[in-house]
Each structure stands twice: as structure tokens, then as C-alpha cells.
C-alpha positions as CSV (number, residue, x, y, z in Angstrom):
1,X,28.4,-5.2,-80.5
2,X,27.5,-1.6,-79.4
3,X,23.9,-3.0,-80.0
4,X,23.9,-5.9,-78.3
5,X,25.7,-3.8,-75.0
6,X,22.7,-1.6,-74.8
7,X,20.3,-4.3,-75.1
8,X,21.7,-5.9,-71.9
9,X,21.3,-2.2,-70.3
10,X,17.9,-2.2,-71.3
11,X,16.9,-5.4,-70.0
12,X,18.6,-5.2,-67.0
13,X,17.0,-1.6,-66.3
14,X,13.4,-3.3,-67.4
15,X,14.3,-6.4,-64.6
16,X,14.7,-3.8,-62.4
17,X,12.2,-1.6,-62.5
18,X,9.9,-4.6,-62.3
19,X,11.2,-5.6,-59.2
20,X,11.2,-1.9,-57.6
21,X,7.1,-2.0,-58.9
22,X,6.9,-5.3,-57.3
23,X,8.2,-4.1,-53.9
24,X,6.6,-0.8,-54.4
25,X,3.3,-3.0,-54.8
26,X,4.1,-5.0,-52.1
27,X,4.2,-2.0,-49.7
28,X,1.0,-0.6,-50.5
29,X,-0.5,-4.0,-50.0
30,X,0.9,-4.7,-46.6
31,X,0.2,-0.8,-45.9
32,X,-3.1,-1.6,-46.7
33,X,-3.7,-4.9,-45.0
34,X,-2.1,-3.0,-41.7
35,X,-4.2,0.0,-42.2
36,X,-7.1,-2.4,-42.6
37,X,-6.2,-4.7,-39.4
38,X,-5.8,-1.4,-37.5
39,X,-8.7,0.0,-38.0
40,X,-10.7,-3.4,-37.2
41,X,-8.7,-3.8,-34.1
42,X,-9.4,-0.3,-33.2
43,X,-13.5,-1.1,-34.0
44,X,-13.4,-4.2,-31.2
45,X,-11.5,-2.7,-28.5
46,X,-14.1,0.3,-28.9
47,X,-17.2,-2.2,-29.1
48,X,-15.4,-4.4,-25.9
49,X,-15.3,-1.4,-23.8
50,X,-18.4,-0.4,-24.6
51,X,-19.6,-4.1,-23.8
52,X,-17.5,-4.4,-20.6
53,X,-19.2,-0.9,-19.4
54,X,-22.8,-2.4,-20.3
55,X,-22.0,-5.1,-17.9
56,X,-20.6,-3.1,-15.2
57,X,-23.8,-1.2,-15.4
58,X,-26.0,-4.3,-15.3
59,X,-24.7,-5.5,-12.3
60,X,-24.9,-2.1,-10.8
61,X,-21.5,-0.7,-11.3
62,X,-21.5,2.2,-13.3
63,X,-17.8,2.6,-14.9
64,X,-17.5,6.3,-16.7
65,X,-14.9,6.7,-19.9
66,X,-15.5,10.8,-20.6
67,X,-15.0,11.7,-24.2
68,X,-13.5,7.6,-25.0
69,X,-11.7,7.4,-28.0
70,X,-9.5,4.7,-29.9
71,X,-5.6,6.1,-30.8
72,X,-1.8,5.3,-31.8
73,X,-2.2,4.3,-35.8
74,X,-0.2,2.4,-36.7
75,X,1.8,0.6,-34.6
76,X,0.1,1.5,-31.4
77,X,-3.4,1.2,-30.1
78,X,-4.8,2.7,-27.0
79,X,-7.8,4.1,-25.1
80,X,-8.2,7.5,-24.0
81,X,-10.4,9.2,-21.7
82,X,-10.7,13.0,-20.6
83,X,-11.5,11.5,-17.1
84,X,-12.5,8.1,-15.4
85,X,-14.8,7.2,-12.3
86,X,-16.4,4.4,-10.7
87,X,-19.9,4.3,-8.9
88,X,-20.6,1.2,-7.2
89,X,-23.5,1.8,-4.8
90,X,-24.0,-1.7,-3.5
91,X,-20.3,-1.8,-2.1
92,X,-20.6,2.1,-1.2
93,X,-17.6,2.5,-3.6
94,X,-17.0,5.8,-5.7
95,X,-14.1,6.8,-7.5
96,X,-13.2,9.9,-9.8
97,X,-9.9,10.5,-11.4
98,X,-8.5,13.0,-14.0
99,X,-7.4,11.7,-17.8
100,X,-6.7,8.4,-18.5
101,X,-4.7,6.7,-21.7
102,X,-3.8,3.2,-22.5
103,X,-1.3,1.9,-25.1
104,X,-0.3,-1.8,-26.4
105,X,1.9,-2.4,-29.4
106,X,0.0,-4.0,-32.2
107,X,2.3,-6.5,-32.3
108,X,1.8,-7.0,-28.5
109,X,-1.9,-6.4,-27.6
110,X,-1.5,-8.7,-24.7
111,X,0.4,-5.9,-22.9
112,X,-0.8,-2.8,-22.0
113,X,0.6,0.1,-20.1
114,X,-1.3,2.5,-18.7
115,X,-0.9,7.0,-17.4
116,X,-3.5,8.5,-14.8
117,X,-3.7,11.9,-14.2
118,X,-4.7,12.9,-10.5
119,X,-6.3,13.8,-8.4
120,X,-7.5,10.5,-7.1
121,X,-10.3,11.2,-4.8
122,X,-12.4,7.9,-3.3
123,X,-15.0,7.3,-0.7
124,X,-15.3,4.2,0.7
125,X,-17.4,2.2,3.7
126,X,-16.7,3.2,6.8
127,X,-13.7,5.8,6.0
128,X,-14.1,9.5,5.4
129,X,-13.6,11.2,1.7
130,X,-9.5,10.2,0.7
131,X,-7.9,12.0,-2.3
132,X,-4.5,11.5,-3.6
133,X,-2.5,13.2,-6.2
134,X,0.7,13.4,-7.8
135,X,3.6,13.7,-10.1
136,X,3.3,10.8,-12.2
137,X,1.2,7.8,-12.0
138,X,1.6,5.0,-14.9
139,X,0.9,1.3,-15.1
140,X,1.5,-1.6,-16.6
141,X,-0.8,-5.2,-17.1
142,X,-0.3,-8.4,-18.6
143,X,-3.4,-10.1,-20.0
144,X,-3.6,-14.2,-21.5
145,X,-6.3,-16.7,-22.2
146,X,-7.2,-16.4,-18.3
147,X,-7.7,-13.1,-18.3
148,X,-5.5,-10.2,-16.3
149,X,-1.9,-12.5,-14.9
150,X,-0.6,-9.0,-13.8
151,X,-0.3,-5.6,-13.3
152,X,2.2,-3.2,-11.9
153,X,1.7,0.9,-10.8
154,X,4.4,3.1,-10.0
155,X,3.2,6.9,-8.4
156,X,5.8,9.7,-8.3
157,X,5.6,11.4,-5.0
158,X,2.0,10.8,-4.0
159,X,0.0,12.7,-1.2
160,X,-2.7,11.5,0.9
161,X,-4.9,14.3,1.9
162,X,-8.6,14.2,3.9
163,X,-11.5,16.1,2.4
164,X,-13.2,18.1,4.6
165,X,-16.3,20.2,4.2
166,X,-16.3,22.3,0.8
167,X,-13.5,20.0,0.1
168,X,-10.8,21.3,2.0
169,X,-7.9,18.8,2.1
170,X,-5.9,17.7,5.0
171,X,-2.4,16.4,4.1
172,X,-2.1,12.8,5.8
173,X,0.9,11.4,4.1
174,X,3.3,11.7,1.2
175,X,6.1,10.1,-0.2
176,X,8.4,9.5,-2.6
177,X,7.4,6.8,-4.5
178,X,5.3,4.2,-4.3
179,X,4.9,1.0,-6.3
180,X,2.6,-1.9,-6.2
181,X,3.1,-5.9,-8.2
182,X,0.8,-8.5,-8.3
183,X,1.1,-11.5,-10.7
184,X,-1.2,-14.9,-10.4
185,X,1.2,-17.9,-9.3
186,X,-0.8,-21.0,-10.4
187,X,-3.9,-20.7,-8.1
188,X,-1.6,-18.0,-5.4
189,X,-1.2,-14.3,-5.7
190,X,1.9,-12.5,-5.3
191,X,1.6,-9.2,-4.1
192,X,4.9,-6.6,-3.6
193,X,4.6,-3.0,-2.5
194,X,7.1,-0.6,-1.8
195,X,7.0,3.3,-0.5
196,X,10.1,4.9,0.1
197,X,10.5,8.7,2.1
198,X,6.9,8.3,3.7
199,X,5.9,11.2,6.4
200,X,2.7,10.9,8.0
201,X,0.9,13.4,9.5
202,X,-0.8,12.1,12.5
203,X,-3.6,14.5,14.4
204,X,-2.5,15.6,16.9
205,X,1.2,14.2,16.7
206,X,2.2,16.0,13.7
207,X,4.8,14.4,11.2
208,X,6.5,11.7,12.4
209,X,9.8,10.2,11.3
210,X,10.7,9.3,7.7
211,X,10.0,5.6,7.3
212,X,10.1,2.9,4.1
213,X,7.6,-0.1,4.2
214,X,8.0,-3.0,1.7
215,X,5.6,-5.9,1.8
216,X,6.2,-8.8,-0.4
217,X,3.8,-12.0,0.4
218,X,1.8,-14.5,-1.6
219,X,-1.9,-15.6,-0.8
220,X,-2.8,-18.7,-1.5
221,X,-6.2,-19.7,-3.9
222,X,-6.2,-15.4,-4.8
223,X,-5.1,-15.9,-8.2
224,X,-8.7,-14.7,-9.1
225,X,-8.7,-11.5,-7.5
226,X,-6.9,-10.1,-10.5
227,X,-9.5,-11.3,-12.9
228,X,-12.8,-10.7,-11.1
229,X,-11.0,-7.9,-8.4
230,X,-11.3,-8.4,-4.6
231,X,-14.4,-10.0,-3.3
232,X,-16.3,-7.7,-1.8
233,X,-13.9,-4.5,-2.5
234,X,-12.2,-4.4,0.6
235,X,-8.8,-6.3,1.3
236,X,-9.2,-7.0,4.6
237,X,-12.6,-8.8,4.7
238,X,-11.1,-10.5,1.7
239,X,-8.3,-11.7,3.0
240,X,-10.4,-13.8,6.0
241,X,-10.3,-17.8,5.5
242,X,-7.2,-17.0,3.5
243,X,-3.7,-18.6,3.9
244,X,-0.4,-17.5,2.6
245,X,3.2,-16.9,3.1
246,X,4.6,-13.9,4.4
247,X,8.4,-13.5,2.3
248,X,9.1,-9.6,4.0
249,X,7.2,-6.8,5.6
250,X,9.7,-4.5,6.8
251,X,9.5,-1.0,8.4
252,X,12.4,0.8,8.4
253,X,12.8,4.6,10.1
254,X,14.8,7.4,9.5
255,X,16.2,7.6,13.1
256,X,17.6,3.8,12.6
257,X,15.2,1.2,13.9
258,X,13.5,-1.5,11.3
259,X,11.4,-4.3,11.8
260,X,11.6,-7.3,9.6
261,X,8.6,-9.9,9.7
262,X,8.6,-13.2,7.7
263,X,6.5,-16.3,7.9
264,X,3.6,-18.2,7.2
265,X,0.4,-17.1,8.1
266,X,-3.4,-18.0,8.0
267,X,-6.4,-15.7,8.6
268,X,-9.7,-17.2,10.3
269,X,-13.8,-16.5,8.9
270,X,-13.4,-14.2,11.7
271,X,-10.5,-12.1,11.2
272,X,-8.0,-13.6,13.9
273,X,-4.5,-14.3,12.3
274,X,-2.3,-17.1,12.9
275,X,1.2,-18.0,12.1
276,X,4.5,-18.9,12.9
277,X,7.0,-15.7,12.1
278,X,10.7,-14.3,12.4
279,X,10.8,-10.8,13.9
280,X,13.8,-8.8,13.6
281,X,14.6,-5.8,15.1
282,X,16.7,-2.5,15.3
283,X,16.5,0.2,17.6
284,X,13.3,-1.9,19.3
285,X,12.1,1.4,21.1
286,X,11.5,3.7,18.2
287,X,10.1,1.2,16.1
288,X,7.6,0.2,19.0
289,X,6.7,3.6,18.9
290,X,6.1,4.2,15.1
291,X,4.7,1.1,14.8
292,X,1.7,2.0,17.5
293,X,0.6,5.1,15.8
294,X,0.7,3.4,12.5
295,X,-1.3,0.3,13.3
296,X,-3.6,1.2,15.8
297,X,-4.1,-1.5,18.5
298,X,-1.0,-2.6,18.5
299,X,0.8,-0.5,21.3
300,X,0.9,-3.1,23.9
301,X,2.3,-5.9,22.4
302,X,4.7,-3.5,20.1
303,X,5.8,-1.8,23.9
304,X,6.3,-5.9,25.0
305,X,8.6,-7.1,22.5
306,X,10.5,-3.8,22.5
307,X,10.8,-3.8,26.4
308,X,11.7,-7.8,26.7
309,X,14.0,-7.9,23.2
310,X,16.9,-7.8,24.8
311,X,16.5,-11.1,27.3
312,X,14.9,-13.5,25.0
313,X,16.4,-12.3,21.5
314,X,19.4,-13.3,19.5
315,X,21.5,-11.7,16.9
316,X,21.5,-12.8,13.3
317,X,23.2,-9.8,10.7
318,X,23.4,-7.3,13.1
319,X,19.6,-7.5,14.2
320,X,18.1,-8.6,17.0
321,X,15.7,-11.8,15.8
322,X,12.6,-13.5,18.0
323,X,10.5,-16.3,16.9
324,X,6.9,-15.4,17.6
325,X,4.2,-17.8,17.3
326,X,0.6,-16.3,16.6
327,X,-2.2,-18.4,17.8
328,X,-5.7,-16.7,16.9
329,X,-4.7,-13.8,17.1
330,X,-2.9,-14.5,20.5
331,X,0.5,-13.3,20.2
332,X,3.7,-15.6,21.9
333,X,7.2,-15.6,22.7
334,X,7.8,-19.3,23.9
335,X,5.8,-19.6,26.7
336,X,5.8,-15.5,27.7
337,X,2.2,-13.9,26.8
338,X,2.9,-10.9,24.1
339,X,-0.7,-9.6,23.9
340,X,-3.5,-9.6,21.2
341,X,-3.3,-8.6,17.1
342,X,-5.8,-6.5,16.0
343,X,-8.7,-8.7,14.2
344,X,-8.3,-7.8,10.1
């Protein structure tokens, strides 16, 4: 009887120590098989990135990754670089920024986020030397069968300074945070930015008045910008022959006046926009003001809806609304001339 007890111990021990081998085996293979994946994963991001700069160089952008390396084992995987810059003669483009690291999950390649460290400094047709630094800049992208579907940047209380000679900077702006979204929408592009505490520094003004801008609008047959990147580098150009919808662009000032713009618009080959849009105001004055210093060219007509708000406008939620019509870049309020847009 005593016999036969210990045999059942000693089977039951052998049963399961063969199972604890079994797992134990089964750990080192999938340890293995993850190390192995890993690594080959690691190999072709390396050899894509090295591809993708080959290209850029052919078609005479040269892209710099100093010091690149492949990191995060095991669950991670990511790109590193002890600084990044873009040299793109043809478009008179050139970039430098400080270190730059990627991440994805392995489990998740198809999203990647993204830290930059500044300074920023670009030079660009037609603009002098810009730099921009700050806190904390990090970023996010989504990427599928068609390529990039979106990306997202958040910076921690960037500046905007001008470089001088010997590189002295001149402060321009700063604020305290600025973000930027843009996701394809079928063949559209929807594009959201948002920078909160902004003071500008205008020569020979000085600082003017804390303001927050957000812009959220969608332009139509853009989808590929976030794939092959704006034609031709520069937004504005871009965005001529272009049509879209205009959901919110509103400026709003520390000394309470705001000015909310929504509607659809269309830009010509030439650069004249057109459109039918809601303008609502607060405070009309001021924001007349910051607007004119902000977008230069746009002084008179800001000064003509400010001065004339009050006869032809009608409150909706405590603002002031008109209906503007925009006609080639000829601005309208019913039948009373406003004045020209600036040509983008």
C-alpha cells in the first residue's frame, strides 16, 4: 500500500517535471524565434533607411542620420540619430536639428512615435535664417499599405528667433504650446493646429498682446501631401488651384477680442481666394488691430469690417457674426466693398 502511495508521488512528480521542461522549452523557443524576428526586423528598417536616403540623394535631396543606429530589443524598435538635417538645393531648402529617436512597438510597427531635440534652425526661399527651440518636441505617425495616413507634433514652449550675422538670434515669437494634426480623409487632408499663450515680437512694435490661433480645415485632393510631402515645399504655392472647407480659424487675444472664420473656400492658379464665410467678432477694434500686424496686407479691410460691424452685423452667442462673400480675392459685405485679400 505504502508502495503503491509513493509510486503515484513519483509519477505525478515525473508528469510534472515534464510539463515544467516542456514550457521551460517552449520559452526558449519563442525567446528565440522573438530574438530572431527582432533582429531581422531591426536589419530591414536599417537597410530601408539606408535605401530611402539613397533615394533622397538621387533626386538631389541629401537627408543626414549622424551616428544611425537600430534600438529597443525586445519589444521595441526604433531609430536613433545624434542629429538630423536636410539639404535640398533645388527647392533652396536646408534644415539641421539636434538628436533624433523613433520608437514602434513590435507588435505595432505601423505606429511610430517620434522626440527631437532643438534647436531647429531652417533657411528657406525668400525668408531670412529661422531657428526654433524648445522644451519638448515629440511626434507621432501612422503608416498603412498607402503609405504615411497621419502624423501628429506637439512642442513645449517653442521660440522663434532670427539669425543674424555670427548667428545672433532675435526672439520673434514664443509660446506655450503648439500642436499640429493631419490625417488623409479619402482623397482630402485634414489639417488642425493649435498655439496657445503666443507673444510676438514685432520690430519696431515690440510684444504685442497674448493671443491663441487654432485652425482646423480640410483640403480637398491633398491626401498625397503626407505621402510624397508638399509640392514644391512651400504651403502656400501648394495650396493654389486647391479647394477645401474651412471648419475654424480663430484668433483670440488676451485683451478680449476673437475672430472666428468658417466656410468654404477655393484658391485660384494664381493665388486669389474665394469663398463664402461666417465672420464672428469680439471686441472688432483690437482684433482689427492684431490682425494687421499679423497678416500683413490686411489693414484696410480688417480696419473696414471693424469700423462698419456694428450697422451690418448680428449677434449669435454673444458675438457679433457677418456673412462675407470673397470673390477673387475681392472681399464683400452684401453689396458694400470690404477691400482686397492678400494673393497666397
Amino acid at each position: 500500500m505504502a508502495r503503491s502511495r509513493a509510486d503515484g508521488e513519483t509519477g505525478r512528480r515525473s508528469g510534472a517535471g515534464r510539463v515544467f521542461a516542456g514550457v521551460a522549452i517552449l520559452v526558449v523557443v519563442l525567446a528565440a524565434a522573438l530574438t530572431g524576428a527582432w533582429y531581422w526586423l531591426a536589419g530591414e528598417l536599417d537597410r530601408r533607411v539606408a535605401s530611402a536616403l539613397d533615394a533622397a540623394a538621387g533626386g538631389g535631396t541629401m537627408i543626414t542620420c549622424d551616428n544611425r543606429g537600430v534600438f529597443g530589443y525586445p519589444f521595441r524598435i526604433g531609430l536613433s540619430c545624434d542629429s538630423v538635417g536636410v539639404d535640398a538645393p533645388e527647392n533652396g531648402i536646408r534644415l539641421s536639428a539636434g538628436s533624433l529617436r523613433t520608437a514602434a512597438q513590435v507588435y505595432q510597427p505601423s505606429h511610430i512615435v517620434a522626440e527631437l531635440a532643438g534647436p531647429l534652425r531652417a533657411t528657406v526661399p525668400d525668408l531670412p535664417t529661422m531657428e526654433m527651440s524648445w522644451s519638448l518636441a515629440q511626434g507621432s505617425t501612422s503608416l498603412w499599405s498607402e503609405g504615411l495616413e497621419r502624423v501628429s507634433v506637439a512642442v513645449d514652449q517653442p521660440v522663434l528667433s532670427l539669425v543674424g550675422e555670427a548667428g545672433a538670434l532675435t526672439p520673434l515669437a514664443r509660446s506655450a504650446r503648439l500642436e499640429t494634426h493631419a490625417r488623409q480623409n479619402g482623397a482630402g487632408l485634414d489639417f488642425a493646429l493649435s498655439d496657445t499663450g503666443v507673444i510676438a515680437t514685432i520690430p519696431p512694435i515690440g510684444d504685442i498682446p497674448a493671443f491663441d490661433l487654432a485652425v482646423d480645415l480640410t483640403v480637398d485632393g491633398a491626401a498625397n501631401w503626407l505621402r510624397d510631402g508638399v509640392p514644391g515645399g512651400q504651403v502656400g504655392p501648394a495650396l493654389r488651384g486647391q479647394a477645401g472647407m474651412i471648419r475654424a480659424l480663430r484668433l483670440s487675444s488676451s485683451v478680449g477680442a476673437m475672430v472666428d472664420v468658417s466656410g468654404p473656400f477655393r484658391v485660384s492658379e494664381t493665388g486669389e481666394i474665394s469663398g463664402d464665410f461666417r465672420l464672428g467678432l469680439q471686441n472688432p477694434q483690437a482684433i482689427a488691430q492684431l490682425v494687421s500686424v499679423l497678416v500683413p496686407g490686411t489693414a484696410g479691410i480688417a480696419s473696414t469690417i471693424a469700423s462698419g460691424i456694428g450697422l451690418v452685423g448680428r449677434q449669435e452667442s454673444g458675438q457679433t457674426v457677418l456673412d462675407v462673400a470673397v470673390r477673387d480675392g475681392e472681399a464683400r459685405l452684401g453689396f458694400i466693398p470690404l477691400g482686397r485679400l492678400p494673393r497666397i
